[in-house]
Structures are given as structure tokens and as C-alpha cells.
N, C-alpha and C positions, 0 to 999 in steps of 0.2 A: 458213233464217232470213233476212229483211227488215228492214233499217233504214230506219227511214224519216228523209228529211234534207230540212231545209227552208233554201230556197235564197231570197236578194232577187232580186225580178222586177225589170225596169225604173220599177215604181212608188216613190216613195219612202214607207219602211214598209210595204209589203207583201211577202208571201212567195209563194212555191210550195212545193208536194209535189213530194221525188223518194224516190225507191226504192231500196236502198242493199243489192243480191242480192250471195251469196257471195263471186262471182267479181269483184264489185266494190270490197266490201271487202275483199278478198287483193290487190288493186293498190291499195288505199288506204294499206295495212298494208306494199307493199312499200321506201317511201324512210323505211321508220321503222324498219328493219334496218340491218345483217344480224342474222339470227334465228339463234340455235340450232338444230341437225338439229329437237330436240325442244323447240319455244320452252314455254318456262313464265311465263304473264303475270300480275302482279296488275295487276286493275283497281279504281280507285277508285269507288264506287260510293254515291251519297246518297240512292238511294229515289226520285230523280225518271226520267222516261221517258228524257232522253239517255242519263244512265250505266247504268239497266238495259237499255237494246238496246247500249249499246256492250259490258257484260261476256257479253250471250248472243252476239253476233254474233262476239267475240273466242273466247270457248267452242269456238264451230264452227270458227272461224279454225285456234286451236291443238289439238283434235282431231284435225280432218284435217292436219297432219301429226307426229300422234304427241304434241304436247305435251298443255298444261293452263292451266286459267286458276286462280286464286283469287281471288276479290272478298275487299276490304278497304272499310269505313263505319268513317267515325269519329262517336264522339258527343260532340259538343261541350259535352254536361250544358248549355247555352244554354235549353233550354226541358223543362221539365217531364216530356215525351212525348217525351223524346229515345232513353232505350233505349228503349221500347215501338215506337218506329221503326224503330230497328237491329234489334231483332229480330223484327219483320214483312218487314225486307228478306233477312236471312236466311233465313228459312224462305220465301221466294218463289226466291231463287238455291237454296236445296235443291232444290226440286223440279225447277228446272232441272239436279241433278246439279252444281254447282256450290261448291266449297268456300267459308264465309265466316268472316271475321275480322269481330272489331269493336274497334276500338281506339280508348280514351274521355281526353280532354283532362281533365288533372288543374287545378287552382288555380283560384283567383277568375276570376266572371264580368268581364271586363274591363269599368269605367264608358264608357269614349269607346272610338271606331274598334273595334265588338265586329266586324264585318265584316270586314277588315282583321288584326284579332287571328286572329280564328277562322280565315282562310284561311291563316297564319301556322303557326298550330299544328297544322292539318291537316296541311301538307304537310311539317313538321317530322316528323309521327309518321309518316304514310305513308314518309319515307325512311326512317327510324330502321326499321322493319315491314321493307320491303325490303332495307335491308341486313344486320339483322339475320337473315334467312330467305335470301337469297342471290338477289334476284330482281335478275335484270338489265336488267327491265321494267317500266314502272309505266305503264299507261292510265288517261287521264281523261278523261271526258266532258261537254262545256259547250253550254247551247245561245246563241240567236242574244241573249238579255237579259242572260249571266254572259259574253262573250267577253271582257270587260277582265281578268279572270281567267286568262283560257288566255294574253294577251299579258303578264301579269306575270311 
């Protein structure tokens, strides 16, 4: 499995392609331990390309050495098509052998800051998911337009 990671060039706004093989991500994955003999990870997963290569590439990560992953999607009921998403991204992690969860945002669509809200309630449930299940793991994946997010 291949992640592929897109890096700024020296240009302003522009990127590169790199390549993101096993043995790379096992040294990506190392200063985010220590791991369990047998790690057991949930990853957060919304249907877009960063988080589905990060929950296959973590798949392979915690395989080889004995563990597991589980994918976790929350549906934020925000738009219409919102289970019909969740469960296309499941049955996409199925076939990768992959367990998934879907866990759905209860009460009113927030009027103002629905952004803000929703990352709010995400990552409310995603813990609430992990520690109620006992995961001492939680991956998520952001790309280079949502990074305000990975520093909140």
C-alpha cells in the first residue's frame, strides 16, 4: 500500500507528489507511540482520499504486527446524503477487510459556526466511540486545505 502525500515546493501555492511506501509510514507512525505488542487503531474516516489512504495504509501498519484497525465516519445529518455516504464508505472499508462504525450527531442543525459545531461534535463522539470501546488510538487524516483543523 502507497500513500500518496503532497508536499509545498518552493513555489508559493503549489505542491508536489510524494509516495508514502510501508516502511515509511512505520517511521511516520513511530513518534506517535509507543504502540501496543498488538496496536488496535480507530481511524477517523469521512469518505475523502486523505482519510481513506490513511485507514488502508494504518490497516497494513497494524496487521503486520499483529494488531487491527477499525474505521469510525460520523454523520453529521448536515446534509441530506449524509447516511447514503456513510454507508458507501463502509462498504468501500469492507472490502478492504476493514471494520466500520458510523456514528450520527444527534440535535438541531446549528444556525451560525455549523463548521466549527460539526468539528466540535465529531470529535466529541469519536472520543466518547474510543473510550467507550477501549481504543487507546484515534487517527485522523487532513489534507493541505483542512490543516487549521489538525492544529485545533
Amino acid at each position: 500500500m502507497q500513500l500518496a502525500v503532497r508536499r509545498a515546493d518552493d513555489t508559493p501555492g503549489r505542491t508536489r507528489a510524494a509516495s508514502v511506501d510501508a516502511e515509511t509510514f512505520a517511521r511516520l507512525m513511530e513518534p506517535l507511540g509507543p504502540f501496543e505488542c498488538r496496536p488496535w487503531l480507530a481511524v477517523g474516516v469521512s469518505g475523502g482520499r486523505d482519510s481513506l489512504a490513511l485507514a488502508l495504509c494504518a490497516a497494513e501498519w497494524a496487521a503486520a504486527r499483529g494488531g487491527r484497525v477499525e474505521a469510525v465516519t460520523v454523520d453529521h445529518r448536515l446534509r441530506d446524503e449524509s447516511a447514503d455516504e456513510a454507508r458507501q464508505v463502509g462498504e468501500w472499508l469492507s472490502a478492504a477487510g476493514i471494520a466500520h462504525h458510523v456514528l450520527v450527531r444527534d440535535g438541531e442543525r446549528p444556525l451560525r459556526g455549523v463548521e466549527a459545531a460539526a468539528r466540535g461534535a465529531r470529535y466529541a463522539l469519536l472520543e466518547d466511540f474510543c473510550r467507550a470501546r477501549g481504543f487507546l488510538h484515534l487517527l485522523v487524516g487532513h489534507h493541505a486545505s483542512d490543516q487549521g483543523e489538525t492544529q485545533a
